[in-house]
N, C-alpha and C positions, 0 to 999 in steps of 0.2 A: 760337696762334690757336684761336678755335672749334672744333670737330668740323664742327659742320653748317655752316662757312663753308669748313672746309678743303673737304668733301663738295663742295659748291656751285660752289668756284672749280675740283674736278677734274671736273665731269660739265659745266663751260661754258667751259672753255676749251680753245679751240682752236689750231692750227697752220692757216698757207695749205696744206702743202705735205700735208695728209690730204685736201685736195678738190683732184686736177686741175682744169683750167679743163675738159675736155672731160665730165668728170663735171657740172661748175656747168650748164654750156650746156646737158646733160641735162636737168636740173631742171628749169629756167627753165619749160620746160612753157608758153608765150605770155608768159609775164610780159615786162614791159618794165623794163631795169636802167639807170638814172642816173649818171652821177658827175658832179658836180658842184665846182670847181677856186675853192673862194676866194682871191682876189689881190688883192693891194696891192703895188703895186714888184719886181715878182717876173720883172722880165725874164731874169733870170739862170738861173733853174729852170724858166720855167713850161712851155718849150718843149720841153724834153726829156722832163716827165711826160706834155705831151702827145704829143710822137710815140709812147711806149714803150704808152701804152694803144691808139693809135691800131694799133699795128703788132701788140700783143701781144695784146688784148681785144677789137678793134672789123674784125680783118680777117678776110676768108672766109666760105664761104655760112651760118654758124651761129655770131653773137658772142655773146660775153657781155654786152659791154657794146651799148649801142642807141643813148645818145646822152652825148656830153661837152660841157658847158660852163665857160664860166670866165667866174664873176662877177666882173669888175673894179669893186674899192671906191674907184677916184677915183685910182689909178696916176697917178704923172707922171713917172713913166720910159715904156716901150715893150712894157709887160708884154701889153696889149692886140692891139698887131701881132705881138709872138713867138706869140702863143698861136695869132690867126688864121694865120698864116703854117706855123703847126704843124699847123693842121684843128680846130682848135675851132671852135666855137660861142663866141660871144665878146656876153655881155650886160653892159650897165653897170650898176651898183646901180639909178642915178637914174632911170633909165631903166623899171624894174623900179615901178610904184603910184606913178607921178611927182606924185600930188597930194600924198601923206604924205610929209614932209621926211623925209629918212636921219636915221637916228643911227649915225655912225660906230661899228664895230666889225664882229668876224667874227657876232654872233649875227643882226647886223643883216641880213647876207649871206646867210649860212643859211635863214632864211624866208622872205626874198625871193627867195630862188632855187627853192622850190617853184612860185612861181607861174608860172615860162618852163621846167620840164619837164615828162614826163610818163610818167616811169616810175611803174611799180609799186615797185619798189625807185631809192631812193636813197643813195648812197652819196659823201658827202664825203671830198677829199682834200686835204690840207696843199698850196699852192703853194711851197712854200719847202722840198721835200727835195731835199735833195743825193744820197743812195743811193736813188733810188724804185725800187722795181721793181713791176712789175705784180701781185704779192702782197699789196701792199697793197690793192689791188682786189679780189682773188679772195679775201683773207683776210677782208673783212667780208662782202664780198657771200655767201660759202658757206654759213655756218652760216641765212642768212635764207632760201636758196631746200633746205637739205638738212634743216633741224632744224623741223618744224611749228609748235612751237610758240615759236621761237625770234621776236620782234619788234621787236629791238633790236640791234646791234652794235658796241661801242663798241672800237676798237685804241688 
């Protein structure tokens, strides 16, 4: 590899576990932090990444996270009650600019879901892990609220 890619990939990559969450909530400094759950059929997961944020990132008088949604892309399982039933925030695609037809997929999801939050940081998450843990939260969201000039996150 490069020199100045190897450089590159060692000065921006990061681990979750060099920002505690209690360091991140430091940061935050007023910002308001997103996550955002794209779904499709996802009854099986969606419910447990939402408790795990809910219990892990969004409790006590100082979260990290401020608000969680889960765009449901047209589910027709019950992905949309596991998640309310979990404490989401629960918006449908279609529902989302109902004049301009959907185009099936996740990119479709992703920008429509800018327009029902309002954080400052946003931070999407896979509906379909099976190991989630709240690091994947904390691992995108850090480097955006601890590294200045950092304005992107990609895990």
């Amino acid at each position: 590899m490069l020199r100045e890619v190897e450089r590159w990939l060692a000065r921006r990559s990061w681990s979750a576990a060099e920002r505690p969450v209690e360091r991140l909530v430091a940061a935050k400094q007023g910002a308001q932090v997103s996550v955002v759950l794209p779904a499709l059929n996802e009854e099986a997961t969606v419910g447990r990444i939402v408790s795990v944020i809910r219990r892990e990132l969004m409790a006590g008088p100082a979260p990290l996270v401020d608000e969680l949604v889960v765009i449901d892309s047209g589910s027709t399982d019950r992905t949309a009650e596991v998640a309310a039933a979990a404490g989401a925030r629960v918006v449908h695609r279609d529902d989302i600019l109902p004049r301009l037809p959907a185009v099936p997929g996740k990119g479709e999801v992703l920008w429509r879901s800018l327009l029902v939050t309002s954080g400052d940081i946003v931070c999407f998450v896979d509906a379909d892990l099976r190991d989630f843990s709240a690091e994947f939260v904390s691992g995108i969201v850090g480097p955006l609220l601890t590294e200045p000039d950092v304005q992107f996150v990609k895990a």
